[in-house]
N, C-alpha and C positions, 0 to 999 in steps of 0.2 A: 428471449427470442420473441421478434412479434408474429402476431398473429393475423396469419393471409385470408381474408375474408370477402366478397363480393355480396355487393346489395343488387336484388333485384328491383330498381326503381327506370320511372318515365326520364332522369334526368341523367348527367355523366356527374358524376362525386370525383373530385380532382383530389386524390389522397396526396401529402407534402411530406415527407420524410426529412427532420431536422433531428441535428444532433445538439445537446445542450451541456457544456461542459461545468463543471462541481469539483470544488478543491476534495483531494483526494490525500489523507493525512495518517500516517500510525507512527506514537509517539512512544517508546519503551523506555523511560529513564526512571526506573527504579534501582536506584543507587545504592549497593550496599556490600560492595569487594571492587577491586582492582587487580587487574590480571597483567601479568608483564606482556608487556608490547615491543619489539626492536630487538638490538644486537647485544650483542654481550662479548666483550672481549677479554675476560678475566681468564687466566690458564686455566684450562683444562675446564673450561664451560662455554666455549664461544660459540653461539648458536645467533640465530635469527628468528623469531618465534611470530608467525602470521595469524590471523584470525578469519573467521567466516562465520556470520550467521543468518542461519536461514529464517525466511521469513514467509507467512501465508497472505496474497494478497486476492481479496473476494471480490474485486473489481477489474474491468479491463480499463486501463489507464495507458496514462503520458507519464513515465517516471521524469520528474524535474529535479531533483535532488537529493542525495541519500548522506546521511551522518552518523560517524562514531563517535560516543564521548569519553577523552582521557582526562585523566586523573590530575595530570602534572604535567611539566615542561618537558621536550625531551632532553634528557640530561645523559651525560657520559657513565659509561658504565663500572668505570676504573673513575674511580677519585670525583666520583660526581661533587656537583658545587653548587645545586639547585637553580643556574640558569641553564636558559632554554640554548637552544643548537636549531639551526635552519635545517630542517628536513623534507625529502620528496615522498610522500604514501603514494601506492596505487592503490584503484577500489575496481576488483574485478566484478561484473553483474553477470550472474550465470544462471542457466535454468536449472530445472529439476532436478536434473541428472550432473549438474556441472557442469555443462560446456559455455565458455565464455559467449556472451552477448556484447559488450561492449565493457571497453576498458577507458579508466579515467585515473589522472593524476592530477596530487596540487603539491604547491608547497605551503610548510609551513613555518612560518619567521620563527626566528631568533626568541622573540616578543612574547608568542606563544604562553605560557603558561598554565594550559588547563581549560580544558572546553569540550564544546564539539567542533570538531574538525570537519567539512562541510562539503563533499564535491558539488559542487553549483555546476546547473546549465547541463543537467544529462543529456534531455530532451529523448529520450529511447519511449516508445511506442513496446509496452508489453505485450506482446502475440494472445495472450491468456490468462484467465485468470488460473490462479495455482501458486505453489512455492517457488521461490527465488530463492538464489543464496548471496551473500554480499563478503564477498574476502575483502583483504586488503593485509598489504606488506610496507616494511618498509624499505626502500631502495637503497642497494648497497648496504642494507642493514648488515651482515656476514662481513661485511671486507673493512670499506674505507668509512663507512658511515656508522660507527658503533655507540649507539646512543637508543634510548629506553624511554619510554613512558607507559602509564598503567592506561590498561583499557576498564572502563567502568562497566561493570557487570552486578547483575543481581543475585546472588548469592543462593537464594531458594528457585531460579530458573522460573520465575514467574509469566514470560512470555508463554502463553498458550498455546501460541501456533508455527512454534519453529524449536531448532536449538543450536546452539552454541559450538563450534567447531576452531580446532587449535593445530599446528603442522611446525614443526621447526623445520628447517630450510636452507639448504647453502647455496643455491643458484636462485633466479627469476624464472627460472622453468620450470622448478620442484614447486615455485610458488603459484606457477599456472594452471599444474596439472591438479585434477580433484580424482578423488577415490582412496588415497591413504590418508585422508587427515582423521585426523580422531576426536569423537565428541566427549563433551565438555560436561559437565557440572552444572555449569551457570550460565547463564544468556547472559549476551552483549545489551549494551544502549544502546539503542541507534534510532535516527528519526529519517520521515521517510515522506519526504511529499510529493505529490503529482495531480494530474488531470483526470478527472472519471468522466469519460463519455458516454454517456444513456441517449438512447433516440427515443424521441417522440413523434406518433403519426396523428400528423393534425387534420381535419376535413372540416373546412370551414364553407364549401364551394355549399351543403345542405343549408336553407333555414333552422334554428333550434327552436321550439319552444317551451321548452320547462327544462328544471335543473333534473337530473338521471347521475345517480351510478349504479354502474351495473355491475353483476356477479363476475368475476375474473374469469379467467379460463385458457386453461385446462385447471381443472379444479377438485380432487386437488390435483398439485403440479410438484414436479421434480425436472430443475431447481427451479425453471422460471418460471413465471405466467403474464398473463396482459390483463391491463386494469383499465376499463374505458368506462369515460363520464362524457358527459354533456352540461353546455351550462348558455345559457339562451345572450345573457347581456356579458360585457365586459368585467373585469373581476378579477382581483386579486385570491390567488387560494391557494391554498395548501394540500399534500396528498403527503399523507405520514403511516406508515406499517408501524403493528405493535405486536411485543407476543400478548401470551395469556395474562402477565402480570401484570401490563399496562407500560409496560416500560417499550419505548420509540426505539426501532432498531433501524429504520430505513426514512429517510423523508424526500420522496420523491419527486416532487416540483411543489416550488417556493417562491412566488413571481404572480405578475399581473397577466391574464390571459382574455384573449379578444372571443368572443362568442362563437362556439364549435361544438365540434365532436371531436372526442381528444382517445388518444388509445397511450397509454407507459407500462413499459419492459420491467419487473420487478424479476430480480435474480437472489435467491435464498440461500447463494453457497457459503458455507461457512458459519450457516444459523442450524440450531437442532429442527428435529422433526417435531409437528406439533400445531396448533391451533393459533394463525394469526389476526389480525385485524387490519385492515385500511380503513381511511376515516379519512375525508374530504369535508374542508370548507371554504367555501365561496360565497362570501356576501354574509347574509342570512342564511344560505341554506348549508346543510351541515349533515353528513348520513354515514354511517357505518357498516363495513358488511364483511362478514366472518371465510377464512381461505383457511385450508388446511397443505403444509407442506409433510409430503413424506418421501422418504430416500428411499 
């Protein structure tokens, strides 16, 4: 959140509010089991078996595309023959609690073989940062469409911030509904890109003259705080958060910036409690200064 502040000065300070968009990216393919995906038509086991997994996202974004990876083609479940079958997946996006946010379908060819399979062009606007959950089925799996491939999952459930959910299913409405699926073992693969919009409050309407960064504030903060510098000429720089161990958890503008006073929204959700650092450079000039997050 930024922070609302008024200068008592002789002059009017025109404060600009821009939002600056950052490819927004979490990638989970640790490969190391295969979980049935699809229908099954063998006597006395016909089922349709969907999957969801949930996922923690610590930004507010534009979801643009979300993916699961299977194993194999999908193939008949009686007398398979190792070529692929054209099939329809849906990918439901639900919030927290399950309730569908937007629904998406693709097909996918014959061709297929083994991959990630890819809903492009989501375009959904996430209300929040927080958990998500990502289902998906396969259509008419149960009836006319009985054919199978492995979902690729990691076997020790190594995603940190979600898990893995499984539901057999004989309608598309049992595969809508969320609250009796049952959790899993192992996490899914799934990759997940979008748009991260951060605002920046620039005032460039003041003279600058010297380079400045200042202490953050509120400080410490829980989760956000604001981080304002000043930098007199034109200037390519950089503003990067670290924790204690020196390892880069956040880098907050990455670009060439015209002579101002700048203020940036840092958001800690999803990081522990604990002693971190921002560190700005611009030009030659280069300064550090120490923020504490606690929950």
């Amino acid at each position: 959140m930024l922070l609302n502040f008024t200068k008592s000065m002789a002059v009017i300070i025109l404060l600009t509010s821009i939002s600056f968009a950052q490819n927004f990216e979490i990638k989970f393919d640790s490969l190391s089991a295969s979980y049935w995906f699809g229908g099954d038509n063998r006597p006395g086991m016909e089922r349709n078996v969907t999957v969801a997994q949930i996922v923690f996202i610590d930004e507010q974004i534009n979801l643009e595309s979300f993916a699961f990876y299977f194993t194999s083609p999908f193939d008949s479940a009686t007398n398979g023959t190792g070529e692929g079958h054209e099939v329809s997946l849906k990918l439901h996006i639900r919030d927290s609690v399950g309730n569908i946010l937007q629904t998406e379908q693709i097909i996918v060819p014959d061709t297929f073989m083994g991959g990630w399979v890819t809903w492009s062009n989501i375009n959904l606007e996430l209300p929040e940062t927080g958990t998500y959950i990502f289902s998906s089925y396969l259509v008419d799996g149960y009836d006319s469409n009985m054919v199978y491939s492995g979902l690729g999952c990691d076997f020790n459930a190594g995603y940190p911030d979600g898990e893995m959910y499984v539901k057999e299913v004989t309608t598309e409405l049992e595969a809508e509904t969320w609250g009796d699926w049952s959790q899993h073992a192992w996490d899914a693969n799934f990759w997940l890109i979008g748009i991260s919009n951060s605002t920046i409050v620039e005032d460039n309407a003041e003279v600058v003259q010297n380079f400045n960064l200042a202490q953050n504030y509120p400080n410490p903060f829980n989760p956000s705080t604001t981080i304002s510098f000043s930098i007199p000429t034109e200037e390519f720089l950089t503003l990067k958060v670290y924790n204690s161990l020196g390892e880069e958890v956040a880098e907050l503008i990455n670009e060439t910036k015209p002579a101002g006073n700048y203020s940036v929204s840092f958001d800690a959700v999803g990081l522990t409690s604990g002693i971190y650092f921002y560190k700005i450079t611009a030009g030659s000039f280069i300064d550090v200064k120490k923020m504490i997050y606690l929950k």
